[in-house]
N, C-alpha and C positions, 0 to 999 in steps of 0.2 A: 745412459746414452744421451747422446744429443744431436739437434737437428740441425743441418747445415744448407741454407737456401743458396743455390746457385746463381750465380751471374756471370756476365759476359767474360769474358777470359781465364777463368777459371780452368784448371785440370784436374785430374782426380792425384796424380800425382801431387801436386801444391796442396789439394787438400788434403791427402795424407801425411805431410811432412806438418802441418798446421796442428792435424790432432796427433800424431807421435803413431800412427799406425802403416798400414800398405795399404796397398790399389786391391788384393786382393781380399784383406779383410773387409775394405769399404763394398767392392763387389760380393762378397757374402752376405753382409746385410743387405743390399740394394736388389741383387742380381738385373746388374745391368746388362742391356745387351750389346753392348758394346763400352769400352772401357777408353776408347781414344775420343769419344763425342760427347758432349755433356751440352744441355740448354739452360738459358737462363730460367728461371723458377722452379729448378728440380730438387725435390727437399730430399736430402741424402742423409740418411740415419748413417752416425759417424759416435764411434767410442767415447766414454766420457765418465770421466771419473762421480758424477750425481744422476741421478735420475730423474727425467725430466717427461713431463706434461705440458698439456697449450692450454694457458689463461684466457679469455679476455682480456683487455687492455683499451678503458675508454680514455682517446686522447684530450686533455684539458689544455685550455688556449696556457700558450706558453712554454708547454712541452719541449722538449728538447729531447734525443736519444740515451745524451749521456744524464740527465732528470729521469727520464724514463725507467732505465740501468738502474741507479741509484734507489727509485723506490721499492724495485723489484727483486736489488740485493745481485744482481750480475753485473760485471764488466762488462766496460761501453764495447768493447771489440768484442765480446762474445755477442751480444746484444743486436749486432751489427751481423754479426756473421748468420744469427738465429733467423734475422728478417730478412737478409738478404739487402743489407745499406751497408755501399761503399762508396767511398768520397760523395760525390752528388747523387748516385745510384739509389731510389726510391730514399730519397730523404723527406719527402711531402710527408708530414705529422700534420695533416686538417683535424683541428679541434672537431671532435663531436663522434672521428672514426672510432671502430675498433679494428685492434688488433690483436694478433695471437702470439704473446710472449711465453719464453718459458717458467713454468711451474714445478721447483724442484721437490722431490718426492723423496722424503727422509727412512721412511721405513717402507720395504715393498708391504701392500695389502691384500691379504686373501682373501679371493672371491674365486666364485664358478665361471666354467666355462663351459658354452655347448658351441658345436657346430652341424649344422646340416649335411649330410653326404647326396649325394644324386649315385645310388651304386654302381658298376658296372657290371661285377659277378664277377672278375677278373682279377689278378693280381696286381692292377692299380690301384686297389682299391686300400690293398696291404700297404704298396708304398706312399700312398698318399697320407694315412694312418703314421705311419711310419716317420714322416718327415715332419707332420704335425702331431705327436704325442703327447704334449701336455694339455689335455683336455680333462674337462671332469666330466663330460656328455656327450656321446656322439647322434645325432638322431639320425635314423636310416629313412629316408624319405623316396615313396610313403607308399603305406598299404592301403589300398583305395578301395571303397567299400562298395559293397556291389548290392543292387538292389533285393535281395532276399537276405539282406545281413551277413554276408560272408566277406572275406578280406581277399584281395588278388593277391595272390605269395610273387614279391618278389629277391632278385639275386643276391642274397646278403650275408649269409652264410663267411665269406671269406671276412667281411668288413666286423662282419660280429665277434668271431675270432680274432681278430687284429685286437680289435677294441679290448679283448679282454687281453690279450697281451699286456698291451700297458696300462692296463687298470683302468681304463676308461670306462666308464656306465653306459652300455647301451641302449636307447629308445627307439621305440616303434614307433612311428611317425604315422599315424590315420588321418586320412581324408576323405571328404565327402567324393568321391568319384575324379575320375578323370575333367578336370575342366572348372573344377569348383562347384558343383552343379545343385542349387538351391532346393529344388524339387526335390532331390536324392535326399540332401540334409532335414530335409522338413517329413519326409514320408518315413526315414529312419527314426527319429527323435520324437514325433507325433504318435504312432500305432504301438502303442506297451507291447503289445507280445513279441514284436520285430527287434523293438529296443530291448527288449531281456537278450532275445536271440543273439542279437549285434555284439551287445555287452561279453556275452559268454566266450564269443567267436574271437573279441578282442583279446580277452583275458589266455584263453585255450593258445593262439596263435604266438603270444609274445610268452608265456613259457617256453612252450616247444620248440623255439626257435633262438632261447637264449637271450631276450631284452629283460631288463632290469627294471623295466618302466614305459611310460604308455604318455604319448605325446599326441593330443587329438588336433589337427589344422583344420577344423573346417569354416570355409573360406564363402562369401557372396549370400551368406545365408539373409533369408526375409528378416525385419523387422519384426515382424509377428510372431517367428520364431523364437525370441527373445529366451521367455520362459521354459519351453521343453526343453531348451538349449541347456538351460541352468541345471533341471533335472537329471536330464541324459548324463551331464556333468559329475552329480551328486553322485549318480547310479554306479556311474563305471568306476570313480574315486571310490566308492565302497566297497567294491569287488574286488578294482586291483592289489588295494590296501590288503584286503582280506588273504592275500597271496602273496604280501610282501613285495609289494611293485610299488611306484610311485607314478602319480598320475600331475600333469603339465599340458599345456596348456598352450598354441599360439593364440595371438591377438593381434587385430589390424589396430595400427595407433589413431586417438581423437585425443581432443583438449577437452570434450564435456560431455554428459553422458547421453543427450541425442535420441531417445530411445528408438524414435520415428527413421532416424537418418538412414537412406539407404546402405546396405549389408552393415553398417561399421554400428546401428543399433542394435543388432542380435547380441553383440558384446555387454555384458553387463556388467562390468570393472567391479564393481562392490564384490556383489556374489559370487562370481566368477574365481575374484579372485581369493575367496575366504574359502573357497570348494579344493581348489587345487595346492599342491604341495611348492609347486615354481610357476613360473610362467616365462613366456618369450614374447615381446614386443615387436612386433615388425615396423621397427623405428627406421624404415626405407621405402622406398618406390616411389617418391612426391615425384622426380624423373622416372618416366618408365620407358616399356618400351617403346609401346604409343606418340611418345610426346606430350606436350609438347618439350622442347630440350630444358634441362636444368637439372643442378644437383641431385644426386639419388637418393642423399641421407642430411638433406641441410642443416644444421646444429641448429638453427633457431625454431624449427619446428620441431625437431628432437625434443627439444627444454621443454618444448609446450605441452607435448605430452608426455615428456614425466612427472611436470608439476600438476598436471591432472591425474596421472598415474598414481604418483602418491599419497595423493589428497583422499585416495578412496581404499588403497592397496600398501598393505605392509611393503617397505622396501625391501625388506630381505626375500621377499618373495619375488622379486622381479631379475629376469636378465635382458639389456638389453638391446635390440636387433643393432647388428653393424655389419654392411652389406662388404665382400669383398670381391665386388665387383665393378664398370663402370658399363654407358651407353655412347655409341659413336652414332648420330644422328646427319643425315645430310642437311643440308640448308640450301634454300628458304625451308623449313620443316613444314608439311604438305599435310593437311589432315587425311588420316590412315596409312600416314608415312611411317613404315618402323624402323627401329632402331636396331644396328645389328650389337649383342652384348660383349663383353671381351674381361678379361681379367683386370683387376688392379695392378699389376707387373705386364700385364698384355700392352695396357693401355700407356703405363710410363715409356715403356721401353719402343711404342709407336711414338711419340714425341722425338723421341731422340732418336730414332731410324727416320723421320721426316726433318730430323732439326728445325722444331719449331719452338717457340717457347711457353712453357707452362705458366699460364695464370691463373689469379691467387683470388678469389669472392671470398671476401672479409665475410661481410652477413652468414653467409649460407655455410662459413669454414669449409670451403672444398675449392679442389683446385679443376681447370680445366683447359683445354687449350684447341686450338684452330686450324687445316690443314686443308689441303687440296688434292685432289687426286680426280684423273681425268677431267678436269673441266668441273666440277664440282667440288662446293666446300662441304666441309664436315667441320663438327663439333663434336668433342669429348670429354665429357662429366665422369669424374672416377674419384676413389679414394687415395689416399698416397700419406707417408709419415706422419704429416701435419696436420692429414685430416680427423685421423685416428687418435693422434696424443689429443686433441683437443674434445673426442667422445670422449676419451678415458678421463678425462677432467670431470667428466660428468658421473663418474663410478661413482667418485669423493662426492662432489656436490652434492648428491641423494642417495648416498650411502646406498648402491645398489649389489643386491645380489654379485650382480656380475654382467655377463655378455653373453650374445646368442647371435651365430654367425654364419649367414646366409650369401655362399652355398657350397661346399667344393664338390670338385675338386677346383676350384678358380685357386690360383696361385695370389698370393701377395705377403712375400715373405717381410716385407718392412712389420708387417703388422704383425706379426708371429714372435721377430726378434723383440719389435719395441712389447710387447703383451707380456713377453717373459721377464724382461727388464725391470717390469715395473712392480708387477703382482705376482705374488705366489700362485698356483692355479691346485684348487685345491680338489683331490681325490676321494672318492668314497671307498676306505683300507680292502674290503668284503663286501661279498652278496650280504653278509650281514649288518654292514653300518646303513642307516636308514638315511634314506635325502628327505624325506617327508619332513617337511620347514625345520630342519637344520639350518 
């Protein structure tokens, strides 16, 4: 596939005659919500005989498009079309920028995939499954632990069934309580005979219930928790194993290991991640909902913490976090102002029901754009094609496991198509093939 940046007079029409396709395959990929409006900077995943990734691309004095083309091995009009430069149309090449060209991909690459579910107990939960099937992980999020060591049962049943339908691994997704709730994680992992308890309630719950594996999130935990952390870790990795489950792991992202730093110390990359069989990196929320406004998943603090990531953590062990989500923030952003969240297809397809135009943060690789409604402005930070081929440039770059993707059911079908495009997604055949660092 390949990526087609929009500009001013463009149709969807001209550009399906451009790639040899229809308005309605192009709307397949995109799902736009409407097919006669299009804005300027809307990246529109469009057919294409190679497969294609976003590089970097530092501009050096003297640069030109058709130089550019040339060293990268594409035609100056694909090139053109890729950035979105037409006649005078973003032709500024300042020495020293970067840019996000395309990275064509010769052979797809097997890696894993997980995604988060938020369940409902309903039959959306089937079709949401359904429509996103190639997964190698589903995690059902979450069993939240309650203070005497027992798990809250929630409605999962229909999603755990789907999941075995198409062969997807199910995990149990645990958390320290409703809220993140530090106290809970330190009084659970501190007191041995609660942590046996816990442990067992873990193990007992996610048989009974048909998971395949055991995904602990616990989240805001103390610094000083560091160590029982690691334990508690060890404890449950022995048990689950001991029953043919595989045990994983989130983690909040850093660039060092901090031990002191508030919650993101308790994480101890080294150990942490030589205990556990995978891990999930929550390579998002630098934008929350809080504020203040900006990218959710900016690529260059991404980099930072993978290159600390792997510096301490086998690559194959890591998947990691790509949010398919974005934040609509009003402005002047107000401290204790939140942000209402919306999908990555929620948020494109509010640009182009505002007709306004999408804009492009080179640095941060994310797109976002600007809009008004009643007397008030808003901003919108979201993912979109070209956010996402340029993480997946990063799968290559440090040879990662794979991906781990928070949260659906959010919709954002660009990212689903181009996922498939590029990488094989690879299955565990049986309850008998083992994920444990495969």
């Amino acid at each position: 596939m390949f990526i087609h940046t929009v500009v001013s007079g463009d149709t969807l029409g001209d550009i399906a005659r451009i790639y040899g396709t229809t308005t309605r395959e192009l709307d397949h990929l995109n799902e736009l919500a409407t097919l006669d409006v299009l804005v300027p900077g809307l990246h529109l995943l469009v057919p294409g005989r190679t497969r294609n990734v976003a590089q970097p691309y530092r501009i050096q004095p003297g640069d030109s498009v058709a130089s550019i083309a040339q060293r990268i091995g594409i035609s100056e009009t694909n090139l053109e079309r890729w950035l979105g430069f037409r006649g005078t149309i973003g032709t500024d090449l300042t020495a020293g920028t970067t840019i996000w060209v395309p990275k064509p991909v010769p052979q797809k690459r097997t890696i894993e995939v997980n995604s988060y579910l938020l369940p409902s107990g309903k039959v959306h939960d089937v079709e949401i499954i359904q429509g996103i099937s190639n997964l190698t992980y589903l995690c059902i999020f979450s069993y939240q632990a309650t203070t005497d060591g027992g798990l809250q049962i929630i409605p999962d049943q229909q999603a755990v069934r789907a999941a075995a339908q198409y062969n997807i691994t199910p995990l149990m997704s645990v958390t320290n309580g409703p809220g993140f709730r530090p106290e809970l994680a330190h009084t659970l992992i501190t007191n041995v005979s609660l942590r046996e308890q816990f442990i067992r309630n873990i193990v007992n719950t996610a048989k009974q219930r048909g998971f395949r594996g055991v995904n602990v999130d616990f989240e805001h935990m103390n610094p000083g928790d560091r160590q029982p952390y690691n334990q508690f870790i060890h404890d449950l990795g022995n048990a689950v194993h001991a029953q043919g489950l595989s045990i994983s792991i989130a983690m909040g992202p850093k660039t060092s290991d901090a031990p002191q730093q508030p919650w993101m110390g308790a994480f101890d990359y080294k150990t942490l991640g030589a205990e556990v069989d995978f891990l999930m990196l929550m390579t998002y929320e630098w934008g929350w909902v809080g504020g203040p406004p900006m990218a959710i998943a900016p690529i260059n603090q991404v980099r930072a913490v993978l290159e600390y990531a792997t510096s301490v953590i086998p690559s194959n062990k890591i998947l990691m976090g790509i949010p398919l989500y974005g934040y609509d923030w009003e402005l002047p952003h107000q401290p204790g102002g939140l942000a209402s969240g919306l999908s990555a297809n929620d948020a494109q397809n509010l640009a182009l029901e505002r007709q306004v135009p999408i804009l492009w943060d080179n640095e941060s690789a994310s797109p976002y754009f600007l809009y008004d409604v009643d007397n008030k402005r808003h901003i919108v930070w979201f993912e979109d094609a070209m956010s996402v081929a340029a993480k997946f440039n990063l799968i290559f770059d440090f040879d990662l496991r794979g991906i781990s993707y928070w949260v659906l059911p959010n919709s954002f079908p660009q990212n689903w198509n181009l996922l498939n495009d590029v990488f094989e997604i690879r299955k565990l055949a049986s309850a008998s093939e083992s994920p444990f660092n495969s």
